[in-house]
MIROMI-664832 format. One record per residue (C-alpha): residue in three letters; residue number from 0; x, y, z. Coordinates in Angstrom, 3 decimals. Layout:
ROKOL;type;seq;c1;c2;c3
ROKOL;ALA;NUM;X;Y;Z .
...
This chain:
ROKOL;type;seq;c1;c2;c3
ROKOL;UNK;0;26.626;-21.348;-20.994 .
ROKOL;UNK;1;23.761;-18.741;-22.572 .
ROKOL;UNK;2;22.704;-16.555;-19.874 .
ROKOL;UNK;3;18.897;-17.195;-19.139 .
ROKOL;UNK;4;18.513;-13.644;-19.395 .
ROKOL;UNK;5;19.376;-13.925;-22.611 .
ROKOL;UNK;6;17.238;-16.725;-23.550 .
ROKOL;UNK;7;14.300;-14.527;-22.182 .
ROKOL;UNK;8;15.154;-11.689;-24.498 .
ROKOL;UNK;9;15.199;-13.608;-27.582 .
ROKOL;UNK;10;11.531;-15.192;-26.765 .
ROKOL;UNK;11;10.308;-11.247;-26.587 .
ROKOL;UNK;12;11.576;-11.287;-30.157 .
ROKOL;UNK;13;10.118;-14.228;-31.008 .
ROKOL;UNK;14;6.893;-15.436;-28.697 .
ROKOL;UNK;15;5.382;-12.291;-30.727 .
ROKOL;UNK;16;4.549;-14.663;-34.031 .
ROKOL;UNK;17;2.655;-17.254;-32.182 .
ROKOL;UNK;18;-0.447;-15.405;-31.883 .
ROKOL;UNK;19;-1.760;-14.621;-34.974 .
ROKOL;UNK;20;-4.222;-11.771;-32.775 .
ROKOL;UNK;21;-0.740;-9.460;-32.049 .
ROKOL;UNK;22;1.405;-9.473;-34.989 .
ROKOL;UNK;23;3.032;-5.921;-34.221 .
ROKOL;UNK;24;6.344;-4.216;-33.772 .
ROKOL;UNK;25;8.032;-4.029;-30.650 .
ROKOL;UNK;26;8.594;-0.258;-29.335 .
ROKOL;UNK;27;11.534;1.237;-27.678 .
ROKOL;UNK;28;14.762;3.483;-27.898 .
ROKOL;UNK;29;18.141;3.271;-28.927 .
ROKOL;UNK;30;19.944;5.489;-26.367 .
ROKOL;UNK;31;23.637;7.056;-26.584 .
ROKOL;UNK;32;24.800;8.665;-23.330 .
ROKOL;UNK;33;28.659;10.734;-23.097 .
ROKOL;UNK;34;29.105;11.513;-19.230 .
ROKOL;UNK;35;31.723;12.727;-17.077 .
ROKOL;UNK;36;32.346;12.474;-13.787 .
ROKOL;UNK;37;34.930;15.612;-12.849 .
ROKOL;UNK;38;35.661;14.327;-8.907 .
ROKOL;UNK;39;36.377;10.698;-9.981 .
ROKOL;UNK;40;39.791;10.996;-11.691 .
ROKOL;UNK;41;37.901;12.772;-14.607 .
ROKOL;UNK;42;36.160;9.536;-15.157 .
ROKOL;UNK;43;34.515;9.746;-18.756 .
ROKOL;UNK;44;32.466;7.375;-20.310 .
ROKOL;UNK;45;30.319;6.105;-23.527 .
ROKOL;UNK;46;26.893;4.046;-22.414 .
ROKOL;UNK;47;24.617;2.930;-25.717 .
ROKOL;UNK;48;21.268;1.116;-25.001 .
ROKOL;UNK;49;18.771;-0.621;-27.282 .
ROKOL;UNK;50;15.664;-1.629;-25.430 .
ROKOL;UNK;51;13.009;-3.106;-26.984 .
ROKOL;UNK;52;9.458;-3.776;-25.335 .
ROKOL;UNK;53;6.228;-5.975;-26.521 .
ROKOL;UNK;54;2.727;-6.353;-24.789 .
ROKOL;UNK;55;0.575;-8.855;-25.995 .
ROKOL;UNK;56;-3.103;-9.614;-24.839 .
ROKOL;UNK;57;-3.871;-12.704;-26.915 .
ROKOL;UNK;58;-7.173;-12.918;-24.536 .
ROKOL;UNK;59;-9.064;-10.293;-22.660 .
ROKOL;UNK;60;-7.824;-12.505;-19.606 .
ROKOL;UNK;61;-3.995;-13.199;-20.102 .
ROKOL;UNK;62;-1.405;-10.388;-20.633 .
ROKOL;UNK;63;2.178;-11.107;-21.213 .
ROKOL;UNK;64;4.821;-8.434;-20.987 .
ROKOL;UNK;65;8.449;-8.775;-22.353 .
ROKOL;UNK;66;11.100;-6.356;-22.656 .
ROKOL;UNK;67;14.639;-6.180;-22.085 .
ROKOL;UNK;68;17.955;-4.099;-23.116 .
ROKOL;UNK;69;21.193;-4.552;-24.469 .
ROKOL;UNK;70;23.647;-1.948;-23.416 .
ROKOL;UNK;71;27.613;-1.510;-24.093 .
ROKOL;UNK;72;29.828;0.561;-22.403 .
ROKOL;UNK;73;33.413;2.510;-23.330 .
ROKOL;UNK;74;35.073;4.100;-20.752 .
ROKOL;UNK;75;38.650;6.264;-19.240 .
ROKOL;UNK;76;37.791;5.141;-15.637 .
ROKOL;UNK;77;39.658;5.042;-12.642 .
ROKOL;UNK;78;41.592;1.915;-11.981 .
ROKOL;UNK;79;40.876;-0.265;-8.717 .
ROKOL;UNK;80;44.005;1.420;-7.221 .
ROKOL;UNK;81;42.460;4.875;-7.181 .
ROKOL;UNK;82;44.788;6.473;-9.044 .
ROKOL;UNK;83;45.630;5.495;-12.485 .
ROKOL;UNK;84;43.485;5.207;-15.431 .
ROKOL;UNK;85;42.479;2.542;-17.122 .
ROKOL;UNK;86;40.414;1.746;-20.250 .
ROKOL;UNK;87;37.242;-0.080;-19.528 .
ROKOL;UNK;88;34.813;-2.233;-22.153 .
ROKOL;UNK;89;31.800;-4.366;-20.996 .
ROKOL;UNK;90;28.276;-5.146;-22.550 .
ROKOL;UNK;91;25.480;-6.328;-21.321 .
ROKOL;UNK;92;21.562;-7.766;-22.078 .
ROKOL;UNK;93;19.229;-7.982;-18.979 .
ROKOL;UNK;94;15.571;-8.286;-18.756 .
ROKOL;UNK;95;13.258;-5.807;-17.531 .
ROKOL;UNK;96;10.228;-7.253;-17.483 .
ROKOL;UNK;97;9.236;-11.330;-18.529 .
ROKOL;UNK;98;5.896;-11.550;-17.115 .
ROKOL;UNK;99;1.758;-13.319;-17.687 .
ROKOL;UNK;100;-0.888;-11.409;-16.336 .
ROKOL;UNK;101;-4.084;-13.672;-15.672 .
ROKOL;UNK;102;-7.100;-11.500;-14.681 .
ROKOL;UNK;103;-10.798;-12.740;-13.261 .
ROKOL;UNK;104;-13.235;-10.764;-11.497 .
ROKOL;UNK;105;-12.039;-11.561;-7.844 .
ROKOL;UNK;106;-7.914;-12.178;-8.376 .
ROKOL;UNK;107;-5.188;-11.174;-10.562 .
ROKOL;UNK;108;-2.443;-13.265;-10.528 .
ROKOL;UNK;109;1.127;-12.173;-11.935 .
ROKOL;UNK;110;4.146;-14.378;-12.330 .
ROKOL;UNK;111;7.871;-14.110;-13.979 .
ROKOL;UNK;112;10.911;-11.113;-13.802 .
ROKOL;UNK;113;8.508;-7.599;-12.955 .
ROKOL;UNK;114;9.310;-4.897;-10.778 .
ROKOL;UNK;115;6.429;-4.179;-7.596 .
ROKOL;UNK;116;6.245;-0.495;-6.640 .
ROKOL;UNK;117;5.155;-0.459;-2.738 .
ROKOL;UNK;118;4.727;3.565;-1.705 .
ROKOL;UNK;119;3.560;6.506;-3.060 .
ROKOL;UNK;120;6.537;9.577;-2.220 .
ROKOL;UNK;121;8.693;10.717;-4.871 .
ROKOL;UNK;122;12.424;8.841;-5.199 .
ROKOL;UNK;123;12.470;7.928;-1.681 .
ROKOL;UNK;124;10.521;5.636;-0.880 .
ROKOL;UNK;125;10.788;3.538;2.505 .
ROKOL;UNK;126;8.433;0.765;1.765 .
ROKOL;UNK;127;10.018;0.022;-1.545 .
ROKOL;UNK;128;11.779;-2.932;-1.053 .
ROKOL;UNK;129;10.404;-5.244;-3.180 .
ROKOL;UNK;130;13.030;-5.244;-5.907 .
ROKOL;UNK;131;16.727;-4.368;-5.767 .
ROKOL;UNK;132;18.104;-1.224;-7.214 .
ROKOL;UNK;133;20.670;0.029;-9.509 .
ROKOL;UNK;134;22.502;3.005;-8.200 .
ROKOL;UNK;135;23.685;4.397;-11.664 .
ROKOL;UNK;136;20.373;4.527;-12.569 .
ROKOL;UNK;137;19.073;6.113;-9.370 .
ROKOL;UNK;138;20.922;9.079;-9.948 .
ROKOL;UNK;139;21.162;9.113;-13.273 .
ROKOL;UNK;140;17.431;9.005;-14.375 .
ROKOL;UNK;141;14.968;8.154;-11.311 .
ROKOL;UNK;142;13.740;5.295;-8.904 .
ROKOL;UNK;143;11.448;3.960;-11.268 .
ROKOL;UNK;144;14.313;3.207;-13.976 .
ROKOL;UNK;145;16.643;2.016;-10.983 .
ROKOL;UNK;146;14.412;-0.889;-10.481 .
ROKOL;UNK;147;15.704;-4.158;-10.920 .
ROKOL;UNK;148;13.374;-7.094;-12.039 .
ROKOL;UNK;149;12.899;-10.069;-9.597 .
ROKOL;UNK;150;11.467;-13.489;-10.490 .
ROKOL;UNK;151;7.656;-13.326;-8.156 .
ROKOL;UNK;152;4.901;-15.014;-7.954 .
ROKOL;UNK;153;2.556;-11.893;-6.903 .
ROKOL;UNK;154;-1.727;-13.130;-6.742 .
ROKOL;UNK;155;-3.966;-10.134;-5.546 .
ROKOL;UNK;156;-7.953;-11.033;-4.410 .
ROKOL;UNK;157;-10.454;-8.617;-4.542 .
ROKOL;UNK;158;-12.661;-7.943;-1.607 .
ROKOL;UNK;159;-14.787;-5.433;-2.731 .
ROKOL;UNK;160;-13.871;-2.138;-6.022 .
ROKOL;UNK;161;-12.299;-0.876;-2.622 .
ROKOL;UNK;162;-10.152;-3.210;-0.441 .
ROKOL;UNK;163;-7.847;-6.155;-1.908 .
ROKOL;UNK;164;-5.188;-8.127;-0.487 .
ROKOL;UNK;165;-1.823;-8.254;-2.426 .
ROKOL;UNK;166;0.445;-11.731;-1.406 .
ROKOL;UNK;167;4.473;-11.670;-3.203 .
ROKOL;UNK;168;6.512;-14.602;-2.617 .
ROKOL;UNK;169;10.115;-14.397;-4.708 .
ROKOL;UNK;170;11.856;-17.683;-4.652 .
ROKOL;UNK;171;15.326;-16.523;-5.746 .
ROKOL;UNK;172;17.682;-13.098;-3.766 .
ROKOL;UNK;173;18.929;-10.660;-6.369 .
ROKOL;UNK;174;21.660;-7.860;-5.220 .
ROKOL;UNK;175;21.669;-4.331;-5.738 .
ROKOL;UNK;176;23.977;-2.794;-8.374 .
ROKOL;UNK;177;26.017;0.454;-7.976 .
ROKOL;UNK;178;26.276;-0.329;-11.708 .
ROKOL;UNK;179;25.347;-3.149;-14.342 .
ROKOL;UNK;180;28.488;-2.161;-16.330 .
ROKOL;UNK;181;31.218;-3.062;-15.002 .
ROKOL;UNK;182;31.038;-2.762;-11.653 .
ROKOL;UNK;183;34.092;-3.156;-9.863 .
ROKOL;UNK;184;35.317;0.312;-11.330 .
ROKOL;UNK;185;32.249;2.192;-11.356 .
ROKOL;UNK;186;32.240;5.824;-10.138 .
ROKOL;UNK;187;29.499;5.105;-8.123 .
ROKOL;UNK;188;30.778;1.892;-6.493 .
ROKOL;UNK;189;31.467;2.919;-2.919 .
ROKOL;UNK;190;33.001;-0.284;-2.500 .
ROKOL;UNK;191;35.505;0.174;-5.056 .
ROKOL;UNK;192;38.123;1.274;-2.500 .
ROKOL;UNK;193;38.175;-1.504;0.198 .
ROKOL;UNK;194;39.865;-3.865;-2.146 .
ROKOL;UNK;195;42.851;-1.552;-1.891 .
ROKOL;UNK;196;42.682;-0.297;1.046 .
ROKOL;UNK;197;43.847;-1.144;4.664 .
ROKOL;UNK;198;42.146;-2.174;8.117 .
ROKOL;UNK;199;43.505;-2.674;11.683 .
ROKOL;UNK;200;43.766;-6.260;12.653 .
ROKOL;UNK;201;43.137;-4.950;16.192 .
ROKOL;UNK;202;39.738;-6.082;15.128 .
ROKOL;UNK;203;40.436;-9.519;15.322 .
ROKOL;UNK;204;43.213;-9.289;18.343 .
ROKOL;UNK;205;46.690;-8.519;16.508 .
ROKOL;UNK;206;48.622;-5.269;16.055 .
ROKOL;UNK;207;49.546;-5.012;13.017 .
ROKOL;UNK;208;47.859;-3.600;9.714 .
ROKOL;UNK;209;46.745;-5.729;6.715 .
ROKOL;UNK;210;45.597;-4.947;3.317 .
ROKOL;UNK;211;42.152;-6.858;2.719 .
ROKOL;UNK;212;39.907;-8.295;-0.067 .
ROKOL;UNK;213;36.159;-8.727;-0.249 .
ROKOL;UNK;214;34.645;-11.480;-0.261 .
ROKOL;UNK;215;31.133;-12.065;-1.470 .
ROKOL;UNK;216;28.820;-14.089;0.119 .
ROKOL;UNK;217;24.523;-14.234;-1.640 .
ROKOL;UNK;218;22.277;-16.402;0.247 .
ROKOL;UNK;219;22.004;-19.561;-1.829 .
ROKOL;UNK;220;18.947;-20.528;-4.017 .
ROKOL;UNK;221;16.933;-22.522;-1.527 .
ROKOL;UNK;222;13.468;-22.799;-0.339 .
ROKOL;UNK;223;14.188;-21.376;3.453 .
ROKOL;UNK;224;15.838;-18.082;1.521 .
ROKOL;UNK;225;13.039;-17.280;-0.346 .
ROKOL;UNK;226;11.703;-13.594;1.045 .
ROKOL;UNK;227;7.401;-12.192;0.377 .
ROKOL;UNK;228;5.147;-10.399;1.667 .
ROKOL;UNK;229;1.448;-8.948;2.024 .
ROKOL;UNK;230;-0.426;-5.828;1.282 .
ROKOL;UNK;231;-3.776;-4.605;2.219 .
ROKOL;UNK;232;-5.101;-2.096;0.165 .
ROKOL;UNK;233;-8.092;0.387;0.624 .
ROKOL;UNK;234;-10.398;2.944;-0.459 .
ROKOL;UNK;235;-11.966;5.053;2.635 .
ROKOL;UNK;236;-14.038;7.594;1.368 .
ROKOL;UNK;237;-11.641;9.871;-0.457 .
ROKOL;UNK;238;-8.573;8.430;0.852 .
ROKOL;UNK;239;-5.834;5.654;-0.695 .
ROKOL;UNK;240;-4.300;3.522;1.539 .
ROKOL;UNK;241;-2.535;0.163;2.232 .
ROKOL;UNK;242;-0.883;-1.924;5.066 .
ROKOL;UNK;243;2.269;-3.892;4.371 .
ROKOL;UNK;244;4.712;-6.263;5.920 .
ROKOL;UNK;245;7.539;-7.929;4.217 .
ROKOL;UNK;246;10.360;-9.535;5.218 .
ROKOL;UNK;247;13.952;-10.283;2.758 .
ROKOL;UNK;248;17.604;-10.316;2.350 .
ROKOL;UNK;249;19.098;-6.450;2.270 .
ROKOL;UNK;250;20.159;-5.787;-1.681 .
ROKOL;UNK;251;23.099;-3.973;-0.703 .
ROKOL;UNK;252;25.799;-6.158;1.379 .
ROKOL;UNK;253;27.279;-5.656;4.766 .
ROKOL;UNK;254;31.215;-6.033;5.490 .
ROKOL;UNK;255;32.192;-8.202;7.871 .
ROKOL;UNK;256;36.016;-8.871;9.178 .
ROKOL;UNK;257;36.327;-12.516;8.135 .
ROKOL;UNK;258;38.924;-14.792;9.720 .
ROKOL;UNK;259;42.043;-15.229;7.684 .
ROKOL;UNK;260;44.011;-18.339;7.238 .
ROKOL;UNK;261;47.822;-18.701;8.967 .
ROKOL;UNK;262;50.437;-16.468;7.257 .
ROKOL;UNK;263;47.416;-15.131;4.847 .
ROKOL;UNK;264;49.318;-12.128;3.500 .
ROKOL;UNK;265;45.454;-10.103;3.458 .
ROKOL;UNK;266;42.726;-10.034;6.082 .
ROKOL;UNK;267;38.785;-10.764;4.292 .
ROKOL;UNK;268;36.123;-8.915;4.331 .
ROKOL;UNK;269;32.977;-10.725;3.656 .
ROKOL;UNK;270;30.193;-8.736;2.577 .
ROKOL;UNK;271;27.227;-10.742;3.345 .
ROKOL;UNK;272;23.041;-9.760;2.641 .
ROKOL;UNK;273;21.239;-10.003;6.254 .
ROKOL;UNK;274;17.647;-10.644;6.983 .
ROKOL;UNK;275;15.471;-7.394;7.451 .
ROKOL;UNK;276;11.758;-7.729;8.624 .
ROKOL;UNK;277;9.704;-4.408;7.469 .
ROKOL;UNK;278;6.157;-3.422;8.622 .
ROKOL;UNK;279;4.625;-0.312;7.383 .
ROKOL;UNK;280;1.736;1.690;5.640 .
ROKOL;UNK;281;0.936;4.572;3.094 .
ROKOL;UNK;282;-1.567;6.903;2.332 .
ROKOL;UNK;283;-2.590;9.083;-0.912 .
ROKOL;UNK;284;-5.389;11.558;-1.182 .
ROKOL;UNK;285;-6.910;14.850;-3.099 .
ROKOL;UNK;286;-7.628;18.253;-1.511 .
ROKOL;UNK;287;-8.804;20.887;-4.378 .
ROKOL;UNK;288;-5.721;21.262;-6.134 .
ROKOL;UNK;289;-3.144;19.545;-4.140 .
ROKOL;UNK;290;-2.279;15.938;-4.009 .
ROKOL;UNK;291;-0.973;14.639;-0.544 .
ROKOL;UNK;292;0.878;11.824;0.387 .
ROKOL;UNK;293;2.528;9.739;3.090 .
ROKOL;UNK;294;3.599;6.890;4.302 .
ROKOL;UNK;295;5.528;4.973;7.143 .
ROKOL;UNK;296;8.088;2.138;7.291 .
ROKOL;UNK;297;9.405;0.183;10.625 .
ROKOL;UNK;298;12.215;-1.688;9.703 .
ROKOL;UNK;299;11.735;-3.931;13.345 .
ROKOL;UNK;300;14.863;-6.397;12.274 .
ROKOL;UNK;301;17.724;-4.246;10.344 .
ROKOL;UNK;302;21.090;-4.383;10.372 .
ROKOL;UNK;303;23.870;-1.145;10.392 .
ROKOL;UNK;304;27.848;-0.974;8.858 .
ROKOL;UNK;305;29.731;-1.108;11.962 .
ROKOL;UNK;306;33.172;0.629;11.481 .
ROKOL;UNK;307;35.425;-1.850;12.813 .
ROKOL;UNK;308;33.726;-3.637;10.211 .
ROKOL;UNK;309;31.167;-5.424;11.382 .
ROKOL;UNK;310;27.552;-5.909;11.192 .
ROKOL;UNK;311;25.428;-4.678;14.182 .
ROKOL;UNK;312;21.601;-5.171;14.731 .
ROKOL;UNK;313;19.188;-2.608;15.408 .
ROKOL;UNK;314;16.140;-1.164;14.084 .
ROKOL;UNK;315;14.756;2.047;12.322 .
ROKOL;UNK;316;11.840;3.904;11.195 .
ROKOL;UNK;317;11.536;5.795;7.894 .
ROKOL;UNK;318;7.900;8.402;7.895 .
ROKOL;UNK;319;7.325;10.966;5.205 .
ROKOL;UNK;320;4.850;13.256;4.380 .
ROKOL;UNK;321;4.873;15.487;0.816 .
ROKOL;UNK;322;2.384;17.134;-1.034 .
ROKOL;UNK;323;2.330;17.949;-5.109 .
ROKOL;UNK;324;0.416;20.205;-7.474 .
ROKOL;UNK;325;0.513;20.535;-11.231 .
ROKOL;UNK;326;-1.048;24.095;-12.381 .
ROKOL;UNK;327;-0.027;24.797;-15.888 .
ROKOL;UNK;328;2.948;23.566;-17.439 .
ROKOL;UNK;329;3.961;23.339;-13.673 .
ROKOL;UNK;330;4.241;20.075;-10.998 .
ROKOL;UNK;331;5.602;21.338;-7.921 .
ROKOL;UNK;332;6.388;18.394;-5.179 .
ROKOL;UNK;333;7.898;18.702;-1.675 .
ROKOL;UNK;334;8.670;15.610;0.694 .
ROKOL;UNK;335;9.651;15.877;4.261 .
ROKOL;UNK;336;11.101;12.475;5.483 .
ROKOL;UNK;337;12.256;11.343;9.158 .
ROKOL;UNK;338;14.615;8.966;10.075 .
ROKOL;UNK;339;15.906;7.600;13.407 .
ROKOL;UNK;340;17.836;4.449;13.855 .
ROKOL;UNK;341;18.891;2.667;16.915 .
ROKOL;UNK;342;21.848;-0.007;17.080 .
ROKOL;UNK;343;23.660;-2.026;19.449 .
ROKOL;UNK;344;26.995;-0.498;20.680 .
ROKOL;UNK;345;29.933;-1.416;19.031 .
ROKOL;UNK;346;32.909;-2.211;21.374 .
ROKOL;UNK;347;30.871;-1.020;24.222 .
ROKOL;UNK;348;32.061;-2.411;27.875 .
ROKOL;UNK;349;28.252;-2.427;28.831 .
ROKOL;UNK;350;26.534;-5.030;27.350 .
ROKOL;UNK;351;23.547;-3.888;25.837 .
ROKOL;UNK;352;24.141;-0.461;25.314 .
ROKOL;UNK;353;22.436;1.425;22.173 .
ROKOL;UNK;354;23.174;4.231;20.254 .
ROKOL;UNK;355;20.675;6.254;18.165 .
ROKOL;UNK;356;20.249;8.852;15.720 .
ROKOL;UNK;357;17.306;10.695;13.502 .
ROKOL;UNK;358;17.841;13.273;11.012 .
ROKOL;UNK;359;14.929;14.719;8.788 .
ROKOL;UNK;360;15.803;15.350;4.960 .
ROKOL;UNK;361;13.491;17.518;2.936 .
ROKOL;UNK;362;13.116;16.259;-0.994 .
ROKOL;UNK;363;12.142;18.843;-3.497 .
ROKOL;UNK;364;11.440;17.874;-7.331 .
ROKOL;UNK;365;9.711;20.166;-10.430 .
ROKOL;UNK;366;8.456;19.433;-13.935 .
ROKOL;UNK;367;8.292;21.871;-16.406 .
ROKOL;UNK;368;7.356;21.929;-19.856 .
ROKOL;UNK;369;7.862;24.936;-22.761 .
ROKOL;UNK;370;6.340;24.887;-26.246 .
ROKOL;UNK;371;3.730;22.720;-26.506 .
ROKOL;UNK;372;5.768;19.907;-24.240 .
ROKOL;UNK;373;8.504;20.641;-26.845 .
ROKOL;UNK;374;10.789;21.448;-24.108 .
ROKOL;UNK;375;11.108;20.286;-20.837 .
ROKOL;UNK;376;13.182;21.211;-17.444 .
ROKOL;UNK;377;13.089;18.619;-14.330 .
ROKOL;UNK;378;14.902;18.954;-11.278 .
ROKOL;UNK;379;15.187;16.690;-7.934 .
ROKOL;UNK;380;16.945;18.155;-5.108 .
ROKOL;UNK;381;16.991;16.310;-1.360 .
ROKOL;UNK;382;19.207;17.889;1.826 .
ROKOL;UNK;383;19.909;16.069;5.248 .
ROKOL;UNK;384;20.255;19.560;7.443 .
ROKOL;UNK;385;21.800;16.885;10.225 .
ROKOL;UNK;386;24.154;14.818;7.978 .
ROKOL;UNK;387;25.179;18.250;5.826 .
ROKOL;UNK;388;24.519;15.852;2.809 .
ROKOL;UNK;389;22.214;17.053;-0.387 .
ROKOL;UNK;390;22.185;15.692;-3.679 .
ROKOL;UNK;391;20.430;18.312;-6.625 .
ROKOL;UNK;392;20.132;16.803;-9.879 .
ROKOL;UNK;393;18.772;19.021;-13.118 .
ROKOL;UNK;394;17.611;17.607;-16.438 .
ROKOL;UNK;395;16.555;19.233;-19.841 .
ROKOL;UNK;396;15.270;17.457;-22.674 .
ROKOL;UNK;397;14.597;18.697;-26.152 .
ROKOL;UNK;398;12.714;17.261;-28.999 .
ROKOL;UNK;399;14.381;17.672;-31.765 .
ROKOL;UNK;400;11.830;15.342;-34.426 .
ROKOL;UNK;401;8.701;13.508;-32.994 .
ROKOL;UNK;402;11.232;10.245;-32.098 .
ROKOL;UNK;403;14.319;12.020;-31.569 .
ROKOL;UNK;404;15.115;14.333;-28.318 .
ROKOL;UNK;405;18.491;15.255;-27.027 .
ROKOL;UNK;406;19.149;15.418;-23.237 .
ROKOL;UNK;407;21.408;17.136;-20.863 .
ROKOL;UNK;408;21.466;16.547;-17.147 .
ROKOL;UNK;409;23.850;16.897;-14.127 .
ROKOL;UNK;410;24.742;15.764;-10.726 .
ROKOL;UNK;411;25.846;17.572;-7.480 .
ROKOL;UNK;412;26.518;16.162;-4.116 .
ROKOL;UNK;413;27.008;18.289;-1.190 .
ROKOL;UNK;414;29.149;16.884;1.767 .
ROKOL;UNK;415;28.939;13.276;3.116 .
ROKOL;UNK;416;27.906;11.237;5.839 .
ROKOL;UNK;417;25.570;7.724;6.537 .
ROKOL;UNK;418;22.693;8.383;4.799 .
ROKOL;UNK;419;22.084;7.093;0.865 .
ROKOL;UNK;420;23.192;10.456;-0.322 .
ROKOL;UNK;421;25.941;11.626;1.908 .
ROKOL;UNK;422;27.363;7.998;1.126 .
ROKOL;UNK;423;28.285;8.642;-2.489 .
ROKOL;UNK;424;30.220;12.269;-2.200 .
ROKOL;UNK;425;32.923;13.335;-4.890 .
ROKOL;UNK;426;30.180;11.198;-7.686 .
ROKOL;UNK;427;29.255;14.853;-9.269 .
ROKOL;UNK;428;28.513;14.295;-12.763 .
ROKOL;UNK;429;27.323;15.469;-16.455 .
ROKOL;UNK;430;25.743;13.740;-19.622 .
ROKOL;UNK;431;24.526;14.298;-22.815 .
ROKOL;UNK;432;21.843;11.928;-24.458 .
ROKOL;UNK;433;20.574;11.095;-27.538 .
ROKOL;UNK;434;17.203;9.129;-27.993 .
ROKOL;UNK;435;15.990;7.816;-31.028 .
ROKOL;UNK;436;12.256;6.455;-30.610 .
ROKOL;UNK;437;10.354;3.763;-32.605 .
């Protein structure tokens, strides 16, 4: 069967000829990346990517966006065991965007695959939950290149030039990734060990230990697991800010100890994608040479990795506040963000009983360019002080012609723990990159 991803691809190649007003060439890159991951059985790989994108505005009303990648991948990766190597090929084509525009004076109205930004802080963002994201990516390059596309309907109205209202409805769930290629033996799938490893059936009542398998479970494509949301937007004199509330499926799944069938020789895990209800608001403004920013996110209905496992209910709160300024060849940013969670207690003998935690982690990032924007040196660094978790990522990029740079970056995480960082320990990494342009 073709892959309707596929068929959306090849009508960005094509959908380009009917309108005689936009007969031009697609741009985009052709991308090789060598990387190596040093903690992760010396995990080396080979990633190419073509990606090709096209914007057509065949009236001053309609604008239709395609684009999409192919990608292939040849890797030495760790096996599923752990321990032994094995030799990995996949390839790929996806859609990034597959979107219509239609624009009058009081609504927009956008429909097809697009990615939604919702907050204004650097990487993290709390109220970004619109679309799903790709972990590889994340670290690799940044949040906005993580983003995965989701099929919305997304129709805006216009108030006034300073308040509009923002409605998203998206018929059909779409996971997170840890990777696109190849997942199961990713070095940054953290579920790549469960398959292999063991869990105490004291979970379910017996004694003795099991090896288990997951067990995937995505809400089905139906009308009552559809997920949306609204946004209120607003200009207050010289301040930028919005109201939100959404509610979805979480794009990274929860395990839960399944029940296994008489004389199963393995105990399941299902990882399933719970409902999460999100309320929250951001704020962006200008003071002389600084650029401020914050912005809040109550997750009211959310749901925690209990370690038995299991899937406990709770609720959190995600508030940041950062600040930027760009003097020179300079951008300086610096994010603090606060978290606190509360949960129900697992295997508590008092019904009812919560636990709770809140950690702050401070996010640093800088930009800077040499030689005419010849050269340039960004770095992203973030640190939980109470989970003793940091991740610091540095990237250089040289142009070499006008369409050709070269590219070296690298990875380092700093202890472990709960939190999005401290979750992926041991995934240090390096690459080397070379873009072509046209």
């Amino acid at each position: 069967m073709v892959r309707v991803e596929t068929l959306l691809i090849a009508g960005a190649l094509l959908l380009p000829c009917g309108f005689a007003s936009a007969q031009t060439v697609p741009s985009g890159d052709v991308t090789v990346t060598s990387d190596f991951f040093p903690n992760r059985s010396k995990t080396a790989e080979l990633r190419a990517r073509v990606f090709a994108e096209e914007v057509l505005d065949p009236t001053p009303r309609l604008l239709i966006t395609l684009s999409g990648f192919a990608e292939g991948l040849l890797a030495r990766r760790a096996g599923l065991s752990g321990q032994e190597h094995t030799s990995v090929r996949d390839a790929i084509v996806r859609v990034v965007d597959a979107s219509i525009g239609y624009k009058r004076p009081r609504f927009d109205l956008l429909a097809g695959f697009a990615r939604v930004a919702w907050g204004r802080l650097d990487e993290l963002q709390p109220p970004d939950v619109i679309n799903p994201l790709d972990a590889s990516r994340f670290f690799f390059d940044s949040r906005s290149d993580a983003r995965l596309p989701v099929a919305l309907v997304r129709l805006r109205g216009y108030f006034s030039e300073h308040a509009s209202l923002e409605g998203i409805y998206i018929p059909f769930f779409r996971r997170g990734r840890f990777d696109q290629l190849d997942e199961p033996t990713s070095p940054f799938n953290i579920e790549s060990g469960v398959a292999t490893d063991t869990v105490a059936c004291l979970a379910i009542g017996c004694p003795a230990l099991l090896p288990f398998v997951i067990e995937r479970h995505e809400p089905p494509r139906s009308f009552g697991n559809a997920q949306g949301g609204a946004r209120f937007n607003a200009t207050t004199g010289r301040i930028d800010w919005s109201l939100a509330a959404y509610r979805g499926f979480e794009p990274f799944g929860f395990g839960a100890v399944g029940t296994p069938a008489p004389s199963a020789a393995f105990l399941p895990i299902d990882i399933v994608h719970p409902r999460f209800t999100m309320v929250g608001g951001d704020f962006e403004t200008v003071r002389g040479e600084w650029g401020l920013r914050g912005e809040v996110a109550a997750f009211v209905d959310d749901n925690f990795q209990g370690s038995t496992p299991r899937i406990v209910k709770g609720t959190s709160v995600d508030a940041g506040f950062g600040a930027d300024r760009k003097a020179g060849d300079y951008r300086l940013s610096a994010t603090a963000l606060f978290h606190r969670e509360a949960y129900d207690e697992v295997l508590s003998s008092a019904p009812g009983a919560k636990r709770s935690r809140a950690d702050i982690s401070l996010i640093l990032s800088g930009d800077r360019s040499f030689a005419r924007d010849r050269y340039r040196v960004r770095t992203f660094g973030v640190y939980n002080a109470n989970e003793s978790a940091g991740f610091l990522r540095a990237m250089t990029t040289a142009k070499i012609r006008d369409n050709v740079a070269l590219e070296g970056s690298g990875g380092w995480f700093v202890g472990g723990g709960r939190d999005i960082v401290g979750r992926f320990a041991d995934s240090d990494f390096l690459y080397a990159r070379l873009k072509y342009y046209f």
